[in-house]
C-alpha positions in Angstrom: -14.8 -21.5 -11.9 -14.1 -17.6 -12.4 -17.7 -16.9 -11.1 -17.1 -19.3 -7.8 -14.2 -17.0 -7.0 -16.1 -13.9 -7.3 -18.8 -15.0 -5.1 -16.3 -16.5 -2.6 -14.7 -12.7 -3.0 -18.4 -11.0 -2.8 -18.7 -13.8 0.6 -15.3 -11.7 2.0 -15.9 -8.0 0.7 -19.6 -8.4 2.7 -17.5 -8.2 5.8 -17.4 -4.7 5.4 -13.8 -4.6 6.4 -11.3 -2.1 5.1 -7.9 -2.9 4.2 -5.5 -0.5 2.7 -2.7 -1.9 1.0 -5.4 -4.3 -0.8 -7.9 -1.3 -1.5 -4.4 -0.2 -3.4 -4.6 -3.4 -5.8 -8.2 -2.9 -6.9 -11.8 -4.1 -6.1 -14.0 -6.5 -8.2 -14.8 -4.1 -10.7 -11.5 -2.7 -11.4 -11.6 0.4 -9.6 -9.8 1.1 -7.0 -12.5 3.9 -4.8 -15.7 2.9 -3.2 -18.9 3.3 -5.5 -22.1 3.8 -3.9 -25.3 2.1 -5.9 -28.5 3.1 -6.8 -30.2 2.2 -3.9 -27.5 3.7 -1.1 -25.3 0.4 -0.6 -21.7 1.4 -0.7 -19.2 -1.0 -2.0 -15.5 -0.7 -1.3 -12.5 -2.6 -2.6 -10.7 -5.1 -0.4 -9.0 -7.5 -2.8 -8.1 -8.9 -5.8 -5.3 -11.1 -6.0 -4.3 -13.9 -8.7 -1.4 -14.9 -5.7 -1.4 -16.6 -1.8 0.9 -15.0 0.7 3.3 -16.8 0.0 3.5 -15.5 -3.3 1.9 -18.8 -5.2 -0.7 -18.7 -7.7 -4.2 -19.3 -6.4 -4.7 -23.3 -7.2 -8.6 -24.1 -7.5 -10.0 -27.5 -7.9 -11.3 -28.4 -12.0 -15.0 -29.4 -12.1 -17.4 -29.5 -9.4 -16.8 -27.6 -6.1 -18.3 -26.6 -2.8 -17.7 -24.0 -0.5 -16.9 -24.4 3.1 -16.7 -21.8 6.0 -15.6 -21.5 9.3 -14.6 -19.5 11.9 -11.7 -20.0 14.1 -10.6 -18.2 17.3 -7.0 -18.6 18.6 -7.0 -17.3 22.3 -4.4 -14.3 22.6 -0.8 -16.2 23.2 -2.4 -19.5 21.6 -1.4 -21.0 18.3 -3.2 -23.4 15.4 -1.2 -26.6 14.7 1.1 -26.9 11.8 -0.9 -27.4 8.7 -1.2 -27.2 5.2 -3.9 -26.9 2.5 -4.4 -28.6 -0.3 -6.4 -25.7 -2.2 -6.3 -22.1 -1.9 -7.9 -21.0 1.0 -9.2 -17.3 1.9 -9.4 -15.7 5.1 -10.7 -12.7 6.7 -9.8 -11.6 10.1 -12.3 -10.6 12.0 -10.5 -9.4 15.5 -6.9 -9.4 16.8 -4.0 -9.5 15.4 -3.1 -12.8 13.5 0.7 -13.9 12.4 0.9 -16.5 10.0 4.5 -18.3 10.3 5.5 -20.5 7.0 7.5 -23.2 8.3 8.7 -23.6 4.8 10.1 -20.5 3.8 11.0 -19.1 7.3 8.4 -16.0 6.9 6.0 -14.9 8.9 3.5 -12.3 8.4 0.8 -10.3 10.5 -2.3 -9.4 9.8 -4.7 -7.0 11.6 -9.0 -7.3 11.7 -10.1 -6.2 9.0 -7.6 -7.5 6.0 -8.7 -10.6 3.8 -5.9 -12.2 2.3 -5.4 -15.8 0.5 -3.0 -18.8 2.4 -0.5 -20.9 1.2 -0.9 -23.5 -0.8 0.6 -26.6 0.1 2.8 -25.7 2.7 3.2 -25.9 5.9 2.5 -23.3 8.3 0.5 -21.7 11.6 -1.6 -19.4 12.9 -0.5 -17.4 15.9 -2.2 -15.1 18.1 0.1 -12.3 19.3 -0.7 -9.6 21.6 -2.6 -9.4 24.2 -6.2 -10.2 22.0 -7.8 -13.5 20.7 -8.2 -13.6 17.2 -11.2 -14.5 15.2 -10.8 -15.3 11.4 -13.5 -16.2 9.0 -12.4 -18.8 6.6 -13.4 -19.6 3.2 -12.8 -23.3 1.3 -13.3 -23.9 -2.3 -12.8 -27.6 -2.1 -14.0 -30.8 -4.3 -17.4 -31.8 -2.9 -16.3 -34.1 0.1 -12.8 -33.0 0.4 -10.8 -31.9 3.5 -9.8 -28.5 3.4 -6.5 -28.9 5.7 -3.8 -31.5 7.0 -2.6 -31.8 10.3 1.1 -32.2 10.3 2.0 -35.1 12.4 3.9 -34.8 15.6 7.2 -36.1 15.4 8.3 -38.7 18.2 10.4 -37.0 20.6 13.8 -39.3 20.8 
């Protein structure tokens, strides 16, 4: 399991985005500066994280998994419906400027292109796309093979 994470983290870091409060945490290797290799490839820290943004541990599913990616683009002023995940789910925003609003906890947070940053497990929440921008965010699903990677909360009936 510990090497599906990496290589779901490698996936994300590949994006050649820079985040600072992240790079601050540490890159895969423990270090915390860029390290050019042998051949000229630089790699820089973006993340490492044990917890979502909601501050939950990451929650992975036992045995067998597969990985699914996607991207999603939320024209500027548009929103994603309420949903939730049943397993932690990693994203990377590629443009814009995404808030995420946790309709459980009453936080919401921002995030810029170029941060990658774990969601909530289990909870339910939205992606908005503020300012004037669309947002584009790559998303990656470690998942039982099959499984589906989010619930739509249902609409309630309007009285």
């Amino acid at each position: 399991m510990r090497l599906t994470i990496t290589i779901a983290a490698f996936a994300l870091s590949a994006c050649n985005a820079t985040n600072e409060k992240a790079a601050e945490q540490a890159d895969l290797n423990g270090s915390a500066a860029s390290s050019p290799s042998a051949n000229g490839a630089i790699v820089t820290p973006i993340i490492r994280t044990r917890r979502t943004i909601s501050d939950q541990p990451l929650k992975l599913p036992q045995g067998e998994a597969e990985m699914v990616s996607i991207a999603v683009d939320i024209p500027a002023g548009g929103a994603l419906p309420i949903h939730k995940h049943p397993w932690s789910r990693f994203f990377y925003v590629e443009r814009g400027t995404l808030r995420v609003v946790n309709h459980e906890t009453g936080q919401s947070r921002d995030f810029k292109a170029g941060q990658v940053q774990a969601e909530a497990v289990g909870q339910w929440h939205e992606g908005q796309a503020i300012g004037r921008d669309p947002v584009r965010v790559i998303v990656i699903d470690l998942v039982p093979p099959g499984a589906s990677t989010t619930i739509t909360k249902p609409k309630t009936a309007a009285p």
